[in-house]
C-alpha positions as CSV (number, residue, x, y, z in Angstrom):
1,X,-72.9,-20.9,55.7
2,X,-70.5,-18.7,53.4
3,X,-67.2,-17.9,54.3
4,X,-65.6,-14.6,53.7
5,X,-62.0,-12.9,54.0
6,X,-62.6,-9.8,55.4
7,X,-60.5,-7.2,54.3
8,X,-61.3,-3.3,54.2
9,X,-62.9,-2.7,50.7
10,X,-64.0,-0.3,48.1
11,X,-66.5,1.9,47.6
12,X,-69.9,0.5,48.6
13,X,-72.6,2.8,46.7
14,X,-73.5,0.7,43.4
15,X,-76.5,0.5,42.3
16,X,-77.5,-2.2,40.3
17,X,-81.0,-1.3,39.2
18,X,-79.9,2.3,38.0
19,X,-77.7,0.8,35.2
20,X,-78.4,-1.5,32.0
21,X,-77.2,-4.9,32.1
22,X,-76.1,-6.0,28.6
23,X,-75.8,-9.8,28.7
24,X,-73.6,-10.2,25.9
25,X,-74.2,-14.5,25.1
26,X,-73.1,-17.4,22.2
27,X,-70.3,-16.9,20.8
28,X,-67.6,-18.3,18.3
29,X,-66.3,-21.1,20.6
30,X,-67.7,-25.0,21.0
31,X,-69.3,-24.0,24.0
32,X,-71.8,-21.2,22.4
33,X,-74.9,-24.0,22.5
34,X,-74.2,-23.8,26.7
35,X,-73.3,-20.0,26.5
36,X,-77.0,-19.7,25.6
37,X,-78.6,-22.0,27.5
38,X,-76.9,-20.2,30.5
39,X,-78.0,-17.1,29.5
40,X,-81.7,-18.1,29.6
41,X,-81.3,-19.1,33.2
42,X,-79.2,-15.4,33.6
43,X,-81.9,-13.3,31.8
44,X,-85.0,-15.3,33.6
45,X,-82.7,-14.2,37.1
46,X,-82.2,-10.9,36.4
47,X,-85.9,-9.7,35.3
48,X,-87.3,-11.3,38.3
49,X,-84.6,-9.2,40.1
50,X,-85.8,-6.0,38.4
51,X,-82.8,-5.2,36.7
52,X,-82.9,-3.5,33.5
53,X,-81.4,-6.3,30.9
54,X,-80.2,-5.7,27.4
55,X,-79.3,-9.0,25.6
56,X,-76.9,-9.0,22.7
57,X,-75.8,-11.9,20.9
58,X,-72.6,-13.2,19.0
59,X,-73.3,-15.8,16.4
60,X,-71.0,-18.5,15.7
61,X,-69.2,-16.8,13.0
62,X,-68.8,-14.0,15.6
63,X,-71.1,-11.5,14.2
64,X,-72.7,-9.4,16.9
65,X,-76.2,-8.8,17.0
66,X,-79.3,-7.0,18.8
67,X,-80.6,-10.2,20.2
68,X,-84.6,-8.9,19.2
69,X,-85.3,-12.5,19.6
70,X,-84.1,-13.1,23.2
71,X,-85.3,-9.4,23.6
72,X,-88.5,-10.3,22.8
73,X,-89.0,-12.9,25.9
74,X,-88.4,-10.6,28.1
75,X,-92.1,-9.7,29.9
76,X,-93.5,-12.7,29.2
77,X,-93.3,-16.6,31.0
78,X,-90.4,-17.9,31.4
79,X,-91.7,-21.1,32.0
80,X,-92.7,-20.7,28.1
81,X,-89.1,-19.5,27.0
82,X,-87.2,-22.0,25.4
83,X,-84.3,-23.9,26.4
84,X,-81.6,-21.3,24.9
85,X,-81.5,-18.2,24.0
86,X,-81.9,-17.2,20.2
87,X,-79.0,-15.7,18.7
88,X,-81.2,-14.0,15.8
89,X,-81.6,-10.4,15.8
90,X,-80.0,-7.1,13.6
91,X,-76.5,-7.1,13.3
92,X,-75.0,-4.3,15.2
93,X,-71.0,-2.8,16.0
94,X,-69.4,-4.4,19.4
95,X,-68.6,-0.8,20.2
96,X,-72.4,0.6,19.9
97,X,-73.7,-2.5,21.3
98,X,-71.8,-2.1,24.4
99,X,-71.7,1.7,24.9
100,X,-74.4,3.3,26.7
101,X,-76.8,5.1,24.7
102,X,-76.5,9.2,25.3
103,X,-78.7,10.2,28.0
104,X,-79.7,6.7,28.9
105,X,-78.4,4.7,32.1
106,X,-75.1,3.5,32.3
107,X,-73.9,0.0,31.2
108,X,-72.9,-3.0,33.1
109,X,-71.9,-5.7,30.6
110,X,-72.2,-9.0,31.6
111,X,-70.7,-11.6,29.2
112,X,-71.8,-14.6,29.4
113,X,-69.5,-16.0,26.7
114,X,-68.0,-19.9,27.9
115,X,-64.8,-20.9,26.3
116,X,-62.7,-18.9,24.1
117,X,-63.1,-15.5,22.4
118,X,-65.4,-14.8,25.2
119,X,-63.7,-16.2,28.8
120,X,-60.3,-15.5,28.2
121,X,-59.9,-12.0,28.4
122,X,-60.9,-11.6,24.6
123,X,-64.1,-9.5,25.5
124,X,-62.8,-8.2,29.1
125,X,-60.3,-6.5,27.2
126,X,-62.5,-4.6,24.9
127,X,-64.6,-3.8,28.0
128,X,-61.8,-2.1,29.5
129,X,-60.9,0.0,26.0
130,X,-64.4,1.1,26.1
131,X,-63.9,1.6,30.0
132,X,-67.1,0.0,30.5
133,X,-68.0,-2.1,33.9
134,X,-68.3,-5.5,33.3
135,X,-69.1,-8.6,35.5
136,X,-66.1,-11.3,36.5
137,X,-62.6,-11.5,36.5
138,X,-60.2,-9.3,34.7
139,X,-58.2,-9.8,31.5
140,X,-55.5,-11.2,33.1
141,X,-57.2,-13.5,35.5
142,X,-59.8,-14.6,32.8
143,X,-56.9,-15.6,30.2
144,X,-54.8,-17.3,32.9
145,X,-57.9,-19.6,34.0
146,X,-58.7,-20.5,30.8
147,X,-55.3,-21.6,29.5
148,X,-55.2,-24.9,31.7
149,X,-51.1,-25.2,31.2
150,X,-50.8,-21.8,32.2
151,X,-52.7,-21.6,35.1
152,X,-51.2,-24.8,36.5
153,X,-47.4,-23.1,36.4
154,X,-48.8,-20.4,38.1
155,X,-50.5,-22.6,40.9
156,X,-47.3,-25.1,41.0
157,X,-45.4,-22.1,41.7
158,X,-47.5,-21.0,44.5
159,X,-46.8,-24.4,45.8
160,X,-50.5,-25.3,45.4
161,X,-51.4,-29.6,45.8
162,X,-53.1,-30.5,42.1
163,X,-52.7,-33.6,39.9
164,X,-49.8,-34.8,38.4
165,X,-49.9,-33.9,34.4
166,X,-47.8,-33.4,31.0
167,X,-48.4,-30.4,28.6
168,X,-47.9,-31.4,24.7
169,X,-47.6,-28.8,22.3
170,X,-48.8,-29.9,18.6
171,X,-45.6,-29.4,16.7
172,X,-44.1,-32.0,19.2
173,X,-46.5,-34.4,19.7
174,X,-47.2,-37.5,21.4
175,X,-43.6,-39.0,21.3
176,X,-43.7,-42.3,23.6
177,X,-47.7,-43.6,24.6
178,X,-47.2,-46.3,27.0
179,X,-44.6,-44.5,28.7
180,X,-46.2,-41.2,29.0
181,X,-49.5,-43.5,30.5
182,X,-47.0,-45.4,33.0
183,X,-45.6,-41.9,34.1
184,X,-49.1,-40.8,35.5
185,X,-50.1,-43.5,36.6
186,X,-52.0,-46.0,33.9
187,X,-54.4,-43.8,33.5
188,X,-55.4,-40.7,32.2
189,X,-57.6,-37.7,30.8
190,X,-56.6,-35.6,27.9
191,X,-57.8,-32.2,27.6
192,X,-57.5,-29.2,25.4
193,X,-55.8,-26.3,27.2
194,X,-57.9,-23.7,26.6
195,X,-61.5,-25.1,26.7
196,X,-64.2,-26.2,28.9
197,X,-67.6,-27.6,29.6
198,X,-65.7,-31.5,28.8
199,X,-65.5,-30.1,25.3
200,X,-62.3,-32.2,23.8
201,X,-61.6,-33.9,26.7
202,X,-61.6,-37.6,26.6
203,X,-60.2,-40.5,29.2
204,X,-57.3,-43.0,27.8
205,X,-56.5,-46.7,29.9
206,X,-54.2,-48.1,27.0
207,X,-51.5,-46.4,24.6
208,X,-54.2,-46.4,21.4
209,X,-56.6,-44.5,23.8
210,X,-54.1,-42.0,24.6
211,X,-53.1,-41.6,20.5
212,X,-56.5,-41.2,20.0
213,X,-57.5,-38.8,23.1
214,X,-54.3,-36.8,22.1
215,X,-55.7,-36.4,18.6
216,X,-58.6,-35.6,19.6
217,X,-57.7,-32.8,21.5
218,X,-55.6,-31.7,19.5
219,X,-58.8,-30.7,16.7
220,X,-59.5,-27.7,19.6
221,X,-56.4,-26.6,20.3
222,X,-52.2,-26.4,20.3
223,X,-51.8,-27.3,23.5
224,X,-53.1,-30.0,25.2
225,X,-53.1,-31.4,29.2
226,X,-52.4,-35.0,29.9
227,X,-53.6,-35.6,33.5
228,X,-53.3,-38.5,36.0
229,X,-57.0,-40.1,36.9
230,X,-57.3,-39.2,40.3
231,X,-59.9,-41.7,42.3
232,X,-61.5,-39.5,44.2
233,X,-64.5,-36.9,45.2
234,X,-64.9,-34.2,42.8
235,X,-65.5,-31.2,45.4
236,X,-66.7,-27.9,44.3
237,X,-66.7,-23.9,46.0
238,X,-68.3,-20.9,44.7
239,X,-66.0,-17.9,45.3
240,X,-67.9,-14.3,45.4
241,X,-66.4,-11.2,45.8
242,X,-63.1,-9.0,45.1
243,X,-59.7,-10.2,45.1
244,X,-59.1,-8.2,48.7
245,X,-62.7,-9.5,50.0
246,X,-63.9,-13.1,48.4
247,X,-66.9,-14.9,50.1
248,X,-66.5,-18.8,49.4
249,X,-70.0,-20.6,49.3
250,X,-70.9,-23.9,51.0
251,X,-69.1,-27.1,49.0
252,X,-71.0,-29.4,46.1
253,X,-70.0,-32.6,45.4
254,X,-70.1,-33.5,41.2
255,X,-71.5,-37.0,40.8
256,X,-70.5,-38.6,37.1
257,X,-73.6,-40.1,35.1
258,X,-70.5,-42.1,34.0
259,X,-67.0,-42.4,33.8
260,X,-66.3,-38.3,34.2
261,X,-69.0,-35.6,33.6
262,X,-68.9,-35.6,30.0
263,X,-70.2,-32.4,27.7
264,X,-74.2,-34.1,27.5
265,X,-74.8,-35.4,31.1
266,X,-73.8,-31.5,32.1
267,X,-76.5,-29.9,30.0
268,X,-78.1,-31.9,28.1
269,X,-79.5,-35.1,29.8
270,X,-78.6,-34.1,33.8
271,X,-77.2,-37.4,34.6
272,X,-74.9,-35.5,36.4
273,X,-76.2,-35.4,39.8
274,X,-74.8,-32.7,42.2
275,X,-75.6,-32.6,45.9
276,X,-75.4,-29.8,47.6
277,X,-74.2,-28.8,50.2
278,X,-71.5,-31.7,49.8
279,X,-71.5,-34.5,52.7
280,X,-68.5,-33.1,54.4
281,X,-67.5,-32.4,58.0
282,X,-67.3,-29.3,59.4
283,X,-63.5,-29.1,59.2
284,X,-63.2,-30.1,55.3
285,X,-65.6,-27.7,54.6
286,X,-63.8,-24.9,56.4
287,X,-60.3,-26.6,54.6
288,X,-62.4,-26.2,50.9
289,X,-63.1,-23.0,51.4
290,X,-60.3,-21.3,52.9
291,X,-58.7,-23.5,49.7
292,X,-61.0,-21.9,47.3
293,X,-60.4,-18.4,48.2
294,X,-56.5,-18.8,48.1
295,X,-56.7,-19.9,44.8
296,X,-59.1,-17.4,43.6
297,X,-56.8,-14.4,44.7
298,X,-53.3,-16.4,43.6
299,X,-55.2,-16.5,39.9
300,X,-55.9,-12.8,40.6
301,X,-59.6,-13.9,40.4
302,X,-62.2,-10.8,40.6
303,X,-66.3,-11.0,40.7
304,X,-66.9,-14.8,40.6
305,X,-65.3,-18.3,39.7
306,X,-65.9,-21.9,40.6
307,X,-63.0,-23.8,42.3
308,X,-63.1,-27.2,41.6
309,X,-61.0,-29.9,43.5
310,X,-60.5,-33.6,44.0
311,X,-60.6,-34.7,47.7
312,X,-58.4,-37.8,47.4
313,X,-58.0,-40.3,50.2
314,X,-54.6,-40.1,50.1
315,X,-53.1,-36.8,49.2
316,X,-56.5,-35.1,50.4
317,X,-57.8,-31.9,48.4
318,X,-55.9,-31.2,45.0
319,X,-56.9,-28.4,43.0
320,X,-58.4,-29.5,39.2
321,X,-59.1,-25.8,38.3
322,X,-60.4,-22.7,38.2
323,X,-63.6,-21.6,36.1
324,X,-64.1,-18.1,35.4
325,X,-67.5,-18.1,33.7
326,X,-69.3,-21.0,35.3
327,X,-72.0,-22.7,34.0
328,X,-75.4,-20.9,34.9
329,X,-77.8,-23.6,33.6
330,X,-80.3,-25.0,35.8
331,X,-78.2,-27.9,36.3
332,X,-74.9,-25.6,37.3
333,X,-73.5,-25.9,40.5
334,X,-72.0,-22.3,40.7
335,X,-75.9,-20.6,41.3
336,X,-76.7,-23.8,42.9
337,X,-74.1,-23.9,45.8
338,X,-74.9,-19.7,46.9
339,X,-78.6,-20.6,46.4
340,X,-77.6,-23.3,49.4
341,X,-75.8,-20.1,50.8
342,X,-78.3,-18.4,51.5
343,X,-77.9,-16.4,47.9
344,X,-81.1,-16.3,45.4
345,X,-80.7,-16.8,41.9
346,X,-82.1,-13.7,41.4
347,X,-79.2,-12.0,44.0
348,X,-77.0,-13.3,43.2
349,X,-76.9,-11.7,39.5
350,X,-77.5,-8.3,41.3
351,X,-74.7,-9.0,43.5
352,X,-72.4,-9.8,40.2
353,X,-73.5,-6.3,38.9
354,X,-72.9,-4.5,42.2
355,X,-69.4,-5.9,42.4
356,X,-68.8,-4.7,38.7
357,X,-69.6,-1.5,39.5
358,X,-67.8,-1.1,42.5
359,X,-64.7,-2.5,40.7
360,X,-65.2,0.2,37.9
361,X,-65.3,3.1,40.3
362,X,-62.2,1.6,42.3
363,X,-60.2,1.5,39.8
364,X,-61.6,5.1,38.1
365,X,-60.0,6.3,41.0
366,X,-56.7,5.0,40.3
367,X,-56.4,6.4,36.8
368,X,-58.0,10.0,37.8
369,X,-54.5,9.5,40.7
370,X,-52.6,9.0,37.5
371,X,-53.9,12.0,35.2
């Protein structure tokens, strides 16, 4: 069963099925491939919840389009769709793509955009110039979660438990291997700040291994993580809701197809098995949620994000991080774990809209105070 925080909220009068849903997918980031294979799942959700979908595409040289193809889908099987949305279609202005056409309903935009230039407050911010609703967290919140250096300041400060790691910027480098590798513990992953979906990220047991993970990450970006391999259960919580009023789902455990759950055995070859509800007792449960929504509102989380966690026999729950666009694939644990919540699929992507709407309005009012 979900948990919530209640707390007095905003207004409660959205409507989802009066508005047009533009699910904005692909991308310029390494993650565009997933960005559209979790849009299919998204689009397939929101037709059989009635909603009134747009679909607009970024290709990876970031020019926007109509979507026609993935457009076209829509009405017809979706057991015939296939795998990932197309990315083909006219290409069209950001600004009239995401505007509401005059006379026509108004807009919801939900971007479904993993990794940079997308979940890391790139399009939230041009959401809010256009003062258009959009699902998920803010700019703020979405660029804090994504930049994994970043968000682990902020959650060290709050005096939340997490691994033990070592940022590295590019123009310094990896200065000392085998004493960096003895410092967290012999061994290691590597990871590019400010990317996700295991893009970049690579484990290291020996000093070569961490040279080469360090290069390696380095290709994606100028900052990198260097994090102690915690031997333990990889915990996971869905958290729903507003920053004043989240709703933590019922716990999924992450089961590696090997070492760690690399880029292909999350959605490509489902090796990665996920159980859910995890195999906890009653008291962890209550422990990962009540953890979950504490993180959620100290990253000023809004609308949705999966917490992730290692439950380690030792030092017990440690946070890993914070994903502001989770996976929506039919492998993803983030629809998975409210499905098990008593959430449909299809409900919960009308339940992402109403909270973007809501939002909008509560914070309409806030300016109109100001004028």
């Amino acid at each position: 069963m979900a948990a919530t925080a209640h707390d007095p909220a905003a207004p409660d009068t959205a409507d989802p099925s009066a508005v047009r849903m533009v699910l904005v997918f692909g991308g310029r980031s390494a993650e565009h491939d997933v960005s559209c294979v979790s849009s299919r799942a998204v689009l397939a959700a929101a037709v059989a919840a009635g909603l009134n979908v747009h679909p607009v595409a970024i290709t990876r040289d970031g020019e926007w389009r109509t979507a026609t193809g993935a457009a076209a889908l829509i009405g017809t099987d979706p057991d015939t769709w296939p795998k990932a949305l197309p990315d083909t279609g006219d290409p069209g202005s950001p600004v009239d793509l995401l505007a509401a056409t005059p006379g026509g309903p108004p807009v919801v935009v939900f971007p479904m955009l993993h990794g940079p230039m997308g979940e890391d407050g790139t399009v939230q911010g041009l959401c809010e110039l256009l003062d258009v609703p959009y699902v998920g967290c803010g700019v703020l919140s979405s660029s804090l979660c994504m930049d994994k250096v970043m968000a682990k300041e902020v959650v060290a400060a709050a005096g939340i438990a997490q691994a033990h790691h070592v940022s590295l910027h590019r123009s310094i480098g990896l200065e000392d291997p085998a004493g960096l590798l003895a410092q967290l513990g012999g061994s290691v992953f590597v990871k590019p700040s400010n990317l996700g979906s295991s893009v970049g990220v690579s484990r290291a047991d020996t000093p070569d291994e961490l040279v080469a993970a360090v290069q390696l990450a380095f290709t994606y970006d100028e900052r990198i993580l260097v994090e102690e391999r915690i031997e333990g259960r990889e915990i996971e919580c869905a958290v729903l809701g507003s920053a004043d009023d989240p709703r933590a789902s019922v716990p999924g455990e992450a089961i590696p197809g090997a070492v760690y759950r690399h880029y292909s055995d999350k959605y490509l070859n489902g090796v990665a098995r996920m159980i859910v509800p995890a195999e906890l007792p009653d008291d962890v449960v209550a422990e990962v949620q009540t953890a979950a929504m504490h993180c959620f509102r100290t990253l000023r989380c809004e609308g949705m994000a999966r917490v992730d966690f290692f439950l380690e026999p030792e030092r017990g729950l440690l946070l890993n991080e914070v994903n502001t666009l989770p996976g929506f694939t039919p492998f993803s644990m983030y629809p998975s774990m409210w499905a098990a919540s008593g959430l449909p699929y299809p409900d919960l992507i009308t339940e992402l809209v109403r909270l973007a709407l809501v939002r909008h309005a509560r914070r309409q009012i806030r300016t109109d105070l100001h004028d």
